[in-house]
C-alpha positions, 0 to 999 in steps of 0.5 A: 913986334907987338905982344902976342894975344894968348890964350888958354892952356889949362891945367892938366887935371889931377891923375889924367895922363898924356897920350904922346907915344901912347901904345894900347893892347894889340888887337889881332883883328880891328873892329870898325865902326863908319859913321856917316856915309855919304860919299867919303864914308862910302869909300872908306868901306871900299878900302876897308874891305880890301886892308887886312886885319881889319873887320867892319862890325857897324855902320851908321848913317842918318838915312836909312835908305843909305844904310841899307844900300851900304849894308847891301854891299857888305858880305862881312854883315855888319850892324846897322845903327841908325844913331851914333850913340848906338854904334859907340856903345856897341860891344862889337868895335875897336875904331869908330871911323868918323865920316860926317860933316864938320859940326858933328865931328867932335859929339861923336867923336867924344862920345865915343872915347867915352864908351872905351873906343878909339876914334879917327876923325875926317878933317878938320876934326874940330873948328874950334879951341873949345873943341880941340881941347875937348878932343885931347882931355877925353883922349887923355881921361879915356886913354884912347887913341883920337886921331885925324884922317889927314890923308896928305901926309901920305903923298908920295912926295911928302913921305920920300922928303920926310925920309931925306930928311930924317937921313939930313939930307935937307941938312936942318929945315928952317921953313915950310909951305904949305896951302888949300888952294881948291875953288869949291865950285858946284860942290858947296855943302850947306854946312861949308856955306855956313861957316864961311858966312859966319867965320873969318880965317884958315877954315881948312888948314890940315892938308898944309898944316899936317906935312908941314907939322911932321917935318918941323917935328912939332911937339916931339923936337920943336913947338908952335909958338906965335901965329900972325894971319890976314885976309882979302876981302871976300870979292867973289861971294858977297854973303860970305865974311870969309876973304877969298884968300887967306894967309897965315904965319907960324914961326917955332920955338927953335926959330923956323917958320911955316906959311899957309894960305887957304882960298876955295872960291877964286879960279885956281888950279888945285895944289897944295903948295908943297915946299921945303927949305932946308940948310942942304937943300929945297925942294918946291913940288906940286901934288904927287899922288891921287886922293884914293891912294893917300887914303889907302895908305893912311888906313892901312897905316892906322890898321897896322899901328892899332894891330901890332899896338904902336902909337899912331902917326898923327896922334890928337895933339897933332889933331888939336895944333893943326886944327886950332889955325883956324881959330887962332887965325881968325883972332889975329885978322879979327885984331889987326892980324895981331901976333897970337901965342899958340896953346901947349896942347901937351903940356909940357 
């Protein structure tokens, strides 16, 4: 095999700390701040309202006739903001809830830890290594938890696989598999458009990444060494320079392996391809639970966690390892799908 490509894994700065396990003051009521919302911002309110020991405090949203719209729906009078930097520096919020499109993620998510407040960011958090770790050292020098709102680690299968296998039932996992497979159709954003006419590779990577991740114990018991990844060529939109179908290769430091494949533009029905192989047992299952309930789930989890003062499920090193594919997946096509080391975004 030939050598893999690196790249950057800088030095801790001297005195700022790592967020593994990071635990932060219980706090009896979660203040939450929306930004963005349109329509996943929109039922995120909905859940909110409805999850206890949560509050939210303020909304924003570019469009004003949004806002109010939103605003009006409320009966618990939150602040409206017309500019995130203004609901981030609000003295009334715990948890900046990040609802926009992909390229505003990151400045608004940075902006906030670095007015003392604990993001959760809708996927894929970032796009990029630079943004990725620009997410963990502000976490790092905040203190403050930054987490991804990767909801399909909340499927029902999912979290009855991770519970056999935290028993060995599956005996040791040795791969996983795990995919978007979800033709976009009349629903391209402008924003989605872009990226696939300017990158090449995995550019949505979390809902396979994410469970495939949690149950290789990435970062706690194992780490992701090497990543390899190829493309088709883009058959069905000439003005895109993204393939139609995209599949990428991870194998670990203790020698177990994950594959991911990406295609939102060929005819397909939806699934994620949820598959294990253990030493005891397989398991190859299609989608489980609905989108709503996985989110109900992973909001009433953050809610608890931040509540009662425990590290959260997905911390931003999960964040920074299952969004870097997408990079890293586009430097290993771009050089003949030459193998790619993956960062040590914990340094550890």
């Amino acid at each position: 095999m030939p050598q893999s490509i690196t790249t950057d894994t800088p030095k801790r700065p001297d005195g700022q700390q790592s967020v593994f396990q990071l635990r932060t003051a219980p706090l009896p009521l979660v203040r939450i701040g929306i930004v963005g919302l349109g329509e996943r911002g929109q039922k995120a309110v909905e859940r909110f309202l409805e999850i206890e020991h949560a509050e939210i405090t303020a909304l924003c949203d570019v469009s004003e006739e949004r806002l109010q719209s939103v605003m009006q729906k409320i009966t618990q009078h939150p602040t409206p903001f017309p500019h995130h930097q203004d609901l981030c520096r609000c003295n009334d919020l715990d948890l900046v809830y990040i609802c926009t499109d992909w390229a505003s993620h990151v400045p608004i998510a940075l902006e906030a830890m670095n007015c003392g407040k604990h993001v959760a960011i809708e996927v894929p958090a970032a796009m990029t290594l630079a943004d990725c770790w620009a997410l963990v050292d502000t976490a790092e020098r905040t203190q403050r938890h930054c987490t991804m709102l990767e909801n399909c680690c909340y499927d029902s299968r999912h979290l009855s696989v991770m519970e056999a296998v935290r028993k060995g039932d599956f005996g040791t996992v040795v791969h996983v598999e795990g995919a978007y497979i979800h033709p976009i159709g009349d629903r391209w954003t402008p924003w989605r458009i872009e990226a696939n006419q300017q990158l090449r590779g995995d550019l949505y990577p979390t809902h396979g990444m994410g469970p495939a991740c949690q149950l290789l114990d990435i970062h706690r018991t194992d780490r992701l060494e090497t990543l390899v990844s190829m493309d088709t060529n883009a058959f069905q939109r000439d003005d895109f320079r993204n393939g139609d179908h995209t599949t990428t290769l991870m194998r670990t430091r203790n020698g177990k392996t994950i594959l991911l494949q990406h295609n939102v533009v060929n005819p397909h029905e939806y699934t994620r391809r949820y598959h294990v192989v253990g030493t005891r047992q397989s398991i190859e299952s299609s989608d489980s639970t609905p989108h709503d309930l996985m989110s109900q789930r992973m909001d009433s989890r953050l809610v608890e966690c931040l509540h009662r003062g425990l590290p959260l499920d997905i911390d931003v090193y999960d964040l920074a390892e299952w969004c870097a594919v997408s990079e890293l997946s586009r430097i290993s096509i771009e050089n003949g799908s030459q193998p790619v080391a993956f960062p040590d975004f914990t340094r550890s």
